[in-house]
N, C-alpha and C positions, 0 to 999 in steps of 0.2 A: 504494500500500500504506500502511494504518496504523499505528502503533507505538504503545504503551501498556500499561495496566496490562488485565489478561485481567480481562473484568468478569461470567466466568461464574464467579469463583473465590468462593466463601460464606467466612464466619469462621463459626468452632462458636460456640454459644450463649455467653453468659458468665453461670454458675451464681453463684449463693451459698456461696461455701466457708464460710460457717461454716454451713450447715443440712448440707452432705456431710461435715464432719469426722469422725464416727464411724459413717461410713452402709458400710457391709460391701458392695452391689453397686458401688459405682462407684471403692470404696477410697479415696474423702478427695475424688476430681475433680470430682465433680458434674457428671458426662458420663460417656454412655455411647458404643462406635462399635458402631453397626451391622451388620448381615449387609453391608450395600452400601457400608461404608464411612466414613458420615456417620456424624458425632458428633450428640448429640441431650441434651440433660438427663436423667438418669439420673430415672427415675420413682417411683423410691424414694423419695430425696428431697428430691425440687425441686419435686414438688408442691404446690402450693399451693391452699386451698379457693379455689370462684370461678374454677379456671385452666381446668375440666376439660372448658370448651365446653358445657355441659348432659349431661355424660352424669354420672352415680352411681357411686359406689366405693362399694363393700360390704366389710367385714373379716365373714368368717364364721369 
């Protein structure tokens, strides 16, 4: 048998607290948790241009 640290265990992102300071969905964390649990960058705003993989944001 093995002993150690569990290496399925993730850390949540580590946001920008000064771009989530006054951001209203994640309330200051710059994370959000998920339906599943997982924390993930609050996409309000941690966004960043450049981040978004090629897909397009539209503000209509």
């Amino acid at each position: 048998m093995t002993y150690g640290a569990d290496r399925t265990h993730v850390l949540p992102p580590q946001p920008d607290l000064s771009l989530a300071r006054d951001c209203e969905q994640c309330l200051g964390w710059g994370t959000v948790v998920t339906r599943d649990g997982d924390h993930e960058l609050c996409h309000t705003c941690q966004d960043t241009p450049g981040d978004d993989g090629g897909t397009a944001h539209y503000d209509l």
